[in-house]
Every structure is written in structure tokens, then in C-alpha cells.
C-alpha positions as CSV (number, residue, x, y, z in Angstrom):
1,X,-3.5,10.6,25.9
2,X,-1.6,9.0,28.8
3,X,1.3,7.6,26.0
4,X,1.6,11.3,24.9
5,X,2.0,13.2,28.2
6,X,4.6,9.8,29.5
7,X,6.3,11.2,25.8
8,X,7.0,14.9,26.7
9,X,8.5,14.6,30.3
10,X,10.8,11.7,28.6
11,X,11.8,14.9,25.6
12,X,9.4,13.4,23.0
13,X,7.5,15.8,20.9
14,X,3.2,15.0,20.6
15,X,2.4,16.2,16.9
16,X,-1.6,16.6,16.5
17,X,-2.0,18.6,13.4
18,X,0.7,17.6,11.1
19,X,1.8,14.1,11.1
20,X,4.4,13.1,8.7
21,X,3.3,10.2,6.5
22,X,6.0,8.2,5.0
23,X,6.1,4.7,3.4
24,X,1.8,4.2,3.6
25,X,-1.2,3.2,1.3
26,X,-2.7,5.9,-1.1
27,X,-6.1,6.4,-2.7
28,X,-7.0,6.2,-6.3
29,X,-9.3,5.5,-9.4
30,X,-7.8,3.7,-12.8
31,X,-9.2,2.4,-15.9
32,X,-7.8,-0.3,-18.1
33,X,-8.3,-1.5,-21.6
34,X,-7.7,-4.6,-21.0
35,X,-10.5,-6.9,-20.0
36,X,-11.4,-8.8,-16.3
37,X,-11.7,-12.6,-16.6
38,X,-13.6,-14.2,-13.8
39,X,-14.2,-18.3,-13.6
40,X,-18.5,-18.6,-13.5
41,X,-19.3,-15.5,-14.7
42,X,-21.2,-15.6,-17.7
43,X,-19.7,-12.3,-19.4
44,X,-16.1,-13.7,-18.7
45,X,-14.1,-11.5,-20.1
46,X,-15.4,-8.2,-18.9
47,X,-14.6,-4.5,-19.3
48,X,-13.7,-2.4,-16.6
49,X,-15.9,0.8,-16.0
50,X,-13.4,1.8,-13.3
51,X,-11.4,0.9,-10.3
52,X,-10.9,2.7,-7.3
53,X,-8.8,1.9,-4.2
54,X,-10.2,4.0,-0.7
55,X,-7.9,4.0,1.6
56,X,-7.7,6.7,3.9
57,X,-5.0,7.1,6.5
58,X,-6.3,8.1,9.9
59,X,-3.1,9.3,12.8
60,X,-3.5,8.6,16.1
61,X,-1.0,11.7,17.6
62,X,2.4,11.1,16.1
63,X,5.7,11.3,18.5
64,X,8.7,12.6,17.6
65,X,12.1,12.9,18.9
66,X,15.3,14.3,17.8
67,X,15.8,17.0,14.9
68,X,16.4,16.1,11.6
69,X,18.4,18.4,10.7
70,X,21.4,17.8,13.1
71,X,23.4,14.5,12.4
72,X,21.7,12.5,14.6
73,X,18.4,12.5,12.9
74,X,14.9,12.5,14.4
75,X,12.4,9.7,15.3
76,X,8.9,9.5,14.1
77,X,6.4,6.8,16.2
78,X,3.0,6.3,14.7
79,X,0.0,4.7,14.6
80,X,-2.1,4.6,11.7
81,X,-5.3,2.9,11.6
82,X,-6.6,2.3,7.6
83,X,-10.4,1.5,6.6
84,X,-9.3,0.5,3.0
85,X,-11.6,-0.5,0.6
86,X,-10.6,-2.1,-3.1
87,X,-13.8,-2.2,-5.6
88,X,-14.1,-3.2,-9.2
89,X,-17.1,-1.8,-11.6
90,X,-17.8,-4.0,-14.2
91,X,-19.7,-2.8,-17.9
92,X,-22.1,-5.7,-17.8
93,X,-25.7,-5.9,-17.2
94,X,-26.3,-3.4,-14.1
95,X,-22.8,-2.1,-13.8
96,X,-22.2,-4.5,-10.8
97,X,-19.9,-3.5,-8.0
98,X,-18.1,-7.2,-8.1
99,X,-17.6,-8.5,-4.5
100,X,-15.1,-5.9,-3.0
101,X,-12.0,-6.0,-0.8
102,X,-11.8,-5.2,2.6
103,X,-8.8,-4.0,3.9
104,X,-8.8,-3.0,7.3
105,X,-5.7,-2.5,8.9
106,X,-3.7,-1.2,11.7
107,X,-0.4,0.0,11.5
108,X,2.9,0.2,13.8
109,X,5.3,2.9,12.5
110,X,8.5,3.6,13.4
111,X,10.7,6.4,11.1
112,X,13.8,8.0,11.1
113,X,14.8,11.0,8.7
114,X,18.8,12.0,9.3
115,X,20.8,14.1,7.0
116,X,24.0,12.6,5.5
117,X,25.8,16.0,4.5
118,X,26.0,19.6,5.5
119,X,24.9,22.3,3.3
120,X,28.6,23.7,1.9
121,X,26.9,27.1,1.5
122,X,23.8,28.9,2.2
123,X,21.5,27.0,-0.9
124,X,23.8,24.3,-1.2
125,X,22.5,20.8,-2.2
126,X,22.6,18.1,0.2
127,X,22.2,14.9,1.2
128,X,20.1,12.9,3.6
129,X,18.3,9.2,4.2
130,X,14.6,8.3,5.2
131,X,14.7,4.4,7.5
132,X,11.1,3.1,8.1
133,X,9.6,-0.2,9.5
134,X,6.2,-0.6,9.0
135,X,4.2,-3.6,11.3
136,X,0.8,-4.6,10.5
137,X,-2.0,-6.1,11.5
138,X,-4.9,-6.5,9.0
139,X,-7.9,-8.1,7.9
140,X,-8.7,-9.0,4.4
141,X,-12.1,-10.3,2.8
142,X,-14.2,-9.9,0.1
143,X,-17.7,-9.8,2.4
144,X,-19.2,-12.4,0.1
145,X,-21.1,-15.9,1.3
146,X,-20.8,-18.0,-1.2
147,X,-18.7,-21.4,-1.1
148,X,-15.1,-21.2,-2.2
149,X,-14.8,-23.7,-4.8
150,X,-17.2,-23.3,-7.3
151,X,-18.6,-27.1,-7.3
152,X,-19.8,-26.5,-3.7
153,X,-23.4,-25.5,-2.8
154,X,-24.2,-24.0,0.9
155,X,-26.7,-25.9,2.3
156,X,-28.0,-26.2,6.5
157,X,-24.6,-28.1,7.4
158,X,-22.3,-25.7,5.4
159,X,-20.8,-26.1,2.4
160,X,-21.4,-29.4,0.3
161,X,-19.1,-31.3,-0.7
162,X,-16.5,-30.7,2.0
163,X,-14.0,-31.3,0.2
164,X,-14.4,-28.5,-2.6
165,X,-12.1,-28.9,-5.9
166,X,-11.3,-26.0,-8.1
167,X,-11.7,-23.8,-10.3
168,X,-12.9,-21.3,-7.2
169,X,-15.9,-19.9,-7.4
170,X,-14.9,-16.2,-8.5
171,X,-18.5,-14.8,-8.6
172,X,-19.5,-14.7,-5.4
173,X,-17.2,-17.0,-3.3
174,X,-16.5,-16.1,0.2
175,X,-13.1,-14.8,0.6
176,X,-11.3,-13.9,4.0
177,X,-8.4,-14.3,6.1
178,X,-6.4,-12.1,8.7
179,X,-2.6,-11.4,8.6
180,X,0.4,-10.1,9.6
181,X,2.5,-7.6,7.4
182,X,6.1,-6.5,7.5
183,X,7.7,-3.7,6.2
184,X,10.9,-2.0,5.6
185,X,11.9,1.0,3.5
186,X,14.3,3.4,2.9
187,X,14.7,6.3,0.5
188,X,17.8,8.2,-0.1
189,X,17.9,12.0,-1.2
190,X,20.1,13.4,-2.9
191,X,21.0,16.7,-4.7
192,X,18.6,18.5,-2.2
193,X,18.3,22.0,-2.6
194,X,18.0,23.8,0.8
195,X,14.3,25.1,-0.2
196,X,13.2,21.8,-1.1
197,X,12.2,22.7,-4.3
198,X,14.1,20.3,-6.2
199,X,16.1,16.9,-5.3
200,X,16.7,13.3,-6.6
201,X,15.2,10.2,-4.4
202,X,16.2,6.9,-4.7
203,X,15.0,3.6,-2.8
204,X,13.4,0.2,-2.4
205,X,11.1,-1.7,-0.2
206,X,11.2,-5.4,1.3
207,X,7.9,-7.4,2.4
208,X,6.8,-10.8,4.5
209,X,3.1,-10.9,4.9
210,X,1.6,-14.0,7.0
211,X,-1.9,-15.2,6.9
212,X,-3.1,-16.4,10.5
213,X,-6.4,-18.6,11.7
214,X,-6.7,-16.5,14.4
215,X,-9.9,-14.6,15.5
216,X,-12.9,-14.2,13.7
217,X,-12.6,-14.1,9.7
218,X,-9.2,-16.1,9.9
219,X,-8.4,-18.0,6.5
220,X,-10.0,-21.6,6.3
221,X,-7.8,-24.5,5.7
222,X,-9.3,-25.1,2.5
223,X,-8.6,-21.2,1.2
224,X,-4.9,-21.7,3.1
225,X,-3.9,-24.7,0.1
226,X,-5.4,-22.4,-2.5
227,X,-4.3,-18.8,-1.9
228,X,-1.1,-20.2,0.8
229,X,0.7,-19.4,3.8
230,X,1.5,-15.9,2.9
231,X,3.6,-13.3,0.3
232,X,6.7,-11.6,0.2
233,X,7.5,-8.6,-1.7
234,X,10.3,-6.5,-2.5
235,X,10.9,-3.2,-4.7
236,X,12.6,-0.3,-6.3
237,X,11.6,3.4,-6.6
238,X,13.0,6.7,-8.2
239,X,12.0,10.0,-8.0
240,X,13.0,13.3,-9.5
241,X,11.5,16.3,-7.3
242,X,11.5,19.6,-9.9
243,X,10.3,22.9,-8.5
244,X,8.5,20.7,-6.0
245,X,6.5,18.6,-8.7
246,X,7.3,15.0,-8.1
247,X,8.0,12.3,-10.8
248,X,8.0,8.8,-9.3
249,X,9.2,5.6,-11.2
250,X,8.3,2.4,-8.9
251,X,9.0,-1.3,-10.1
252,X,8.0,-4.0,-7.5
253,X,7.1,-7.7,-7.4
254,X,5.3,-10.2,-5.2
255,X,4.6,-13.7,-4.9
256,X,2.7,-16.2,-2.6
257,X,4.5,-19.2,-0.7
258,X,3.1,-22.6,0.3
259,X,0.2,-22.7,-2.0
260,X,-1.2,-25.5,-4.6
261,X,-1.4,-25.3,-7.2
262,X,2.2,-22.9,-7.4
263,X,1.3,-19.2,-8.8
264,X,3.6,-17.0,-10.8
265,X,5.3,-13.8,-8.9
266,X,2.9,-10.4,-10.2
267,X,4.8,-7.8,-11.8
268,X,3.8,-3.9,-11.5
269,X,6.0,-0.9,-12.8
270,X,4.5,2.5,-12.5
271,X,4.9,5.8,-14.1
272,X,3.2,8.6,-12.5
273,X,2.9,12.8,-11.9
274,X,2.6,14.8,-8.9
275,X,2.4,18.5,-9.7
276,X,3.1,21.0,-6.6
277,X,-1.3,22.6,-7.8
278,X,-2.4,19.0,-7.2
279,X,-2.1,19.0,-3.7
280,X,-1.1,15.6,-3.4
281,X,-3.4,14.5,-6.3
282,X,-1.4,13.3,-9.4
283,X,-1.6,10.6,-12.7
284,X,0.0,7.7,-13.4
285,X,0.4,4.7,-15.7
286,X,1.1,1.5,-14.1
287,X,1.6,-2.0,-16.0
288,X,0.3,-5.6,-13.9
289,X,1.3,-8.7,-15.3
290,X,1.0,-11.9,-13.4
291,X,-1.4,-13.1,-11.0
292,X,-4.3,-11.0,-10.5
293,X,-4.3,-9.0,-7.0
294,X,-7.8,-8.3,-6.2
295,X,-8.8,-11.0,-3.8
296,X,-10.7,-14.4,-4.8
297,X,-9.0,-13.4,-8.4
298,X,-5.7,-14.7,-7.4
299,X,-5.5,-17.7,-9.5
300,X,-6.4,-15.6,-12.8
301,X,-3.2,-14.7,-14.8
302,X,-3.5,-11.1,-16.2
303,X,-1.2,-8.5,-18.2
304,X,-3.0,-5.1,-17.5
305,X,-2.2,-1.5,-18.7
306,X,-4.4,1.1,-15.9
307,X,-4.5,4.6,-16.6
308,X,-5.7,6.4,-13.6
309,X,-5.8,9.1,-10.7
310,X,-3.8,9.2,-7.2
311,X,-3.6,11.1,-4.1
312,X,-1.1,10.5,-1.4
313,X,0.6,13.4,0.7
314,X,3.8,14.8,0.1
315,X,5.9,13.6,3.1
316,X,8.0,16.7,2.4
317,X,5.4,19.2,2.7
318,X,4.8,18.2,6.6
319,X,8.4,18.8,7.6
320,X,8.3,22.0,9.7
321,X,11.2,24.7,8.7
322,X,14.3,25.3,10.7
323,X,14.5,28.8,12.2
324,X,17.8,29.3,10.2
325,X,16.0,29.0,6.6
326,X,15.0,25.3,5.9
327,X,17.2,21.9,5.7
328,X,17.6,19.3,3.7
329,X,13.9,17.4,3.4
330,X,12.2,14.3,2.0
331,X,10.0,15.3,-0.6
């Protein structure tokens, strides 16, 4: 509250009601037909009943400065804090919920929207550009108590013998580190019509994620060999916006650095369907090949096809109107 009322006498805007969320995590449930392999467990490989990622965004008041519609753009600070949960259902015995992710994390935001044209003509298409750098601090575990490797037995002293040796124990090994994220994006509209309705968006991402041993649930030294020092990630996105439906294409990849034994980059292209009805809900077909993403899983090489359900917000339908008819947006 103090931050926010220091923000208006310096000409920054508080927005409570209607944040803008760009470049963020989203919420959905898949299915695959291909099957789960995990080291121990004695219906290895298993069929998926479902998974679901929960991973709700919650805004602390958003600032903003600037307009976006005039050339020098407008200036979004947020702060985001994200209680993410991953799970897997299995279609075993009992339908187990296998040992979840925990994804809690906290993120710094700073965004800039700017246009990079004027309209020609009342209803003209434009053109205009979306900046944003993302800093994160997070905390990532499966909850499990288990020992890591999957010779090792927990006993009084810990974990026996000390010196574990793999394969991990993917059943119910205990999983956990905290790190530090980096992120920036940038999107680039084009063909914007001056209702919004319909535009083209192209754009890419670039990541560097470190693990730390600092504070509670920091990553062991015996999980740092294994899982390594941290991942960087980098992507591509296009998007065709059509009487405010949105039709995303996304290809990304990622890959670990300073692990042993060396893992293979993880793939991920995704097709997917936003209708305007859905109200941020949409479908989408997404294709996984390389090392499995869903946390003591790492070392398990997978090529999966996951049909499922999304939500995330259209950015575009949070950008207030001018009070000369509406710009050029972000949708």
C-alpha cells in the first residue's frame, strides 16, 4: 500500500481490478496415449488417466505508467505470486496421484507495450511490440521422503548408503531444490485492426534458470550431479488473432547444464484454440520429445502426443480503450 500511494504522486497509475497478464504460467488438464515409464515401479510402463497443471496467478496491484498508445509506450510493474501445482494420475491399481510437483513461485515483472505505427485512417491496421522481463524466485519439490537413489534405504542416520548410485528411485524419491528463473520475451503485432478483432503476432522467449542451496528445501549435492546446476530455454511463437479467436503455434526447447550423466535438450511444439466464447479457456495438441519434465522423471527419455484443455487470459482483453475509439492492442 505504501509502494502504491509513493507510485501516484511520482505519475504512476495503481491498477486493482484489471491487471494485464503478459508472458505467465497457465492452467490445464491433457491426456496422452502414450504411456509413463517410471524406474521401480512395478506397472512401468503406465497409462495416463489425466494430467493437470494448477497454476493460478495471483496480482499484487499492478503499476503503470505511460500510455500505450502514444509512441512512447506504457510500463507495466508487477508482482505475481504463483501456488502451482503439477500432478500425474496414473490407471494402475487405485488410480494413484504419483508424487506431485510443487511449484511455488514469486514473480518480478516488468512490461512494456508501445506501438510502432500510426493508424493511416480511422480502422487502419497497425503495428506495435510487447518487451517483457520476467525474474523469479521459486521453489520446486515433489513433497516425497523417500531416498533419491533407489539402492538407498532411510534409516535413523539418513539415508544408507551415503553415497547413493543410480537409477533414482522414481517412485517415491524425495525431490526438491529452490531456484532462480530468468526471463525475457517479446511479441510483435502486426496487421492490427483498430478494434482488435483481428491481428498477426509473432515472437520468442529466452531462459536461464539456476538451482541454489539456499534456505530450506535447497537441492542436495547428490540431486545437484544428477538433475545439474540449472536449464536454459529458448523459443518461438505465432499467432493468428481472427474475429478475436486466437490460434497460437509455440515451438520451444530446454536443456540442463552441469549434470552427470549429460541429458538430451526436451523438445515441445504446440498447436492450440482460443475461441473469443471460451473466455480464456481453449484446446490444444502439444508434442514432448526428450527428457521427461515432471520432476524426479528427468532422466526418462519420452516422445509424448497430449491432447488437452487450457485457460490463460487474453492479455488483449485487459487493455482499457482510448477515448478516441480503441488503438492498436496485444491480443
Amino acid at each position: 500500500m505504501l509502494l502504491a500511494q509513493g507510485a501516484r504522486a511520482d505519475g504512476w497509475r495503481v491498477e486493482y481490478d484489471a491487471p494485464v497478464p503478459l508472458f505467465l504460467s497457465r492452467s490445464y488438464i491433457l491426456d496422452s496415449p502414450n504411456r509413463i515409464r517410471r524406474e521401480g515401479s512395478p506397472n512401468s510402463p503406465e497409462k495416463l488417466i489425466f494430467e493437470a497443471q494448477v497454476a493460478p496467478n495471483l496480482f499484487l496491484p499492478q503499476l503503470h505508467v505511460g500510455d500505450f498508445t502514444e509512441p512512447g509506450g506504457e510500463y507495466f510493474l508487477s508482482l505475481i505470486i504463483t501456488p502451482a501445482v503439477q500432478l500425474r494420475i496414473m490407471d494402475t491399481p487405485s488410480e494413484p496421484v504419483i508424487p506431485p510437483s510443487f511449484m511455488a513461485k514469486v514473480t518480478f515483472q516488468v512490461a512494456h507495450l508501445r506501438p510502432l505505427s500510426k493508424p493511416r485512417a480511422e480502422g487502419a491496421a497497425a503495428r506495435g511490440l510487447a518487451l517483457g522481463l520476467n525474474v523469479i524466485a521459486a521453489h520446486y519439490s515433489n513433497g516425497e521422503s523417500g531416498c533419491f537413489y533407489g539402492n538407498q534405504t532411510r534409516g535413523e542416520s539418513g539415508c544408507m548408503p551415503k553415497e547413493g548410485t543410480l537409477p533414482l528411485n522414481e517412485v517415491s524419491g524425495s525431490f526438491t531444490t529452490n531456484l532462480f528463473r530468468m526471463e525475457l520475451h517479446a511479441r510483435l503485432a502486426f496487421d492490427v485492426e483498430a478494434d482488435l478483432r483481428n491481428a498477426w503476432l509473432v515472437g520468442g522467449f529466452a531462459a536461464f534458470e539456476l538451482n541454489t542451496s539456499i534456505g530450506p528445501g535447497r537441492i542436495t549435492r547428490a540431486q545437484r550431479v544428477v538433475y545439474g546446476d540449472g536449464h536454459w530455454g529458448a523459443g518461438v511463437m505465432g499467432q493468428r488473432t481472427w474475429s478475436n479467436h486466437r490460434f497460437p503455434l509455440e515451438l520451444s526447447v530446454s536443456r540442463p547444464f552441469g549434470e552427470t550423466p549429460t541429458q538430451r535438450a526436451t523438445l515441445m511444439a504446440e498447436l492450440g484454440a482460443y475461441p473469443r466464447w471460451g473466455a480464456g479457456f481453449g484446446v490444444f495438441a502439444r508434442y514432448v520429445r526428450g527428457q521427461d519434465y515432471y520432476n524426479i522423471l528427468f532422466l526418462e527419455r519420452v516422445a509424448l502426443w497430449q491432447f488437452g484443455l487450457a485457460f490463460e487470459l487474453n492479455p488483449g482483453a485487459r487493455l482499457r480503450a482510448a477515448e478516441e475509439g480503441r488503438p492498436p492492442g496485444f491480443p
